[in-house]
C-alpha positions as CSV (number, residue, x, y, z in Angstrom):
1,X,5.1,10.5,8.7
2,X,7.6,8.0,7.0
3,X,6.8,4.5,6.2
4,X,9.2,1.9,4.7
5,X,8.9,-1.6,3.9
6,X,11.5,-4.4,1.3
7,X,9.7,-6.6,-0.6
8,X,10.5,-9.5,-2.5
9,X,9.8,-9.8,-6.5
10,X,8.3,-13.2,-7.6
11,X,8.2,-12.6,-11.1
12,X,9.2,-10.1,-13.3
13,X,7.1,-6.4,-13.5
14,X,5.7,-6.6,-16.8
15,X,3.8,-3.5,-18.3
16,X,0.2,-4.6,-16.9
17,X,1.5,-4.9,-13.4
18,X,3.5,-2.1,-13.2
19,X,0.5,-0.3,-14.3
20,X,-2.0,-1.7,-11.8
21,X,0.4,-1.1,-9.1
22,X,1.2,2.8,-10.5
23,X,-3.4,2.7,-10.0
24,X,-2.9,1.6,-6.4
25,X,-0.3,3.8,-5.4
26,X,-2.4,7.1,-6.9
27,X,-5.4,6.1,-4.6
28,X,-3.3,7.1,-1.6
29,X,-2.3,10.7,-0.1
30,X,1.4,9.8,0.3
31,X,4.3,10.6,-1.4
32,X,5.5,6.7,-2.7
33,X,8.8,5.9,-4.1
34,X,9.9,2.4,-5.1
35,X,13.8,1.8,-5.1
36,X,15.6,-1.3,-6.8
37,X,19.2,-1.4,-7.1
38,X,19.8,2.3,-6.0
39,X,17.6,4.0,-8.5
40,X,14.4,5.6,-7.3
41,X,11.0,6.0,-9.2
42,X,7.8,7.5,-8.5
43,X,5.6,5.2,-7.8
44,X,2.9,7.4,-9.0
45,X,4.7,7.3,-12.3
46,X,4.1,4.6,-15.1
47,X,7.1,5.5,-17.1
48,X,10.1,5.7,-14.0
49,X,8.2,2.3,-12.1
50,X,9.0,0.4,-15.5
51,X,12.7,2.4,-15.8
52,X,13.5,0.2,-12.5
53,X,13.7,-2.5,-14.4
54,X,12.1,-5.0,-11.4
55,X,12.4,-8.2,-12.0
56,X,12.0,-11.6,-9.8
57,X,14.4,-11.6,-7.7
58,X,15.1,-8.4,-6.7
59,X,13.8,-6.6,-3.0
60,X,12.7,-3.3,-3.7
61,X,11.8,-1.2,-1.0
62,X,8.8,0.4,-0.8
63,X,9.0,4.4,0.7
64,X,5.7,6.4,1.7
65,X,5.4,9.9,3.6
66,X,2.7,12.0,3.8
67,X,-1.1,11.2,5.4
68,X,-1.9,7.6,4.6
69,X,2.1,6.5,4.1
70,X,1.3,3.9,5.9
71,X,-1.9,2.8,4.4
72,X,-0.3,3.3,1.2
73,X,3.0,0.8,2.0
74,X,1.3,-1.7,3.3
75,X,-1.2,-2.2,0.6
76,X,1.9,-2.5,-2.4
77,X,3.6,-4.7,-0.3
78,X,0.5,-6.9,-0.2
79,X,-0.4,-6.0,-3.9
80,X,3.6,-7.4,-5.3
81,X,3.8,-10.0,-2.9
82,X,0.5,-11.8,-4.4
83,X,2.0,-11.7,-7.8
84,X,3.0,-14.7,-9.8
């Protein structure tokens, strides 16, 4: 099943974040992919989540398939919308 949500940056994705938020997204069985500006990254994946380039400002949409796509979406979106 496919799950999609847009979210809204608050402040730029520095390296810890991006990192923390790579750690979320592995805990699920989903396929996650996080799209700013047209490119797409892994979310799974420190080094393509940083090559987005996210910074506040910017909606990035949050894309999940598999078993807990769902699960998985919701808890980023919750995750980057608490950050400062």
């Amino acid at each position: 099943m496919s799950y999609v949500k847009e979210a809204q940056i608050n402040c730029n994705l520095g390296t810890i974040a991006a990192a923390e938020l790579v750690k979320k997204a592995r805990a699920f069985d989903a396929d996650i992919v996080l799209t700013n500006h047209g490119k797409s990254a892994n979310a799974k994946n420190l080094y393509e989540v940083e090559k987005l380039g996210i910074v506040s400002g910017n909606i990035i949409t949050i894309s999940a398939d598999g078993p807990q796509a769902q699960q998985a979406v919701d808890h980023l979106y919750g995750f980057i919308n608490q950050l400062q």
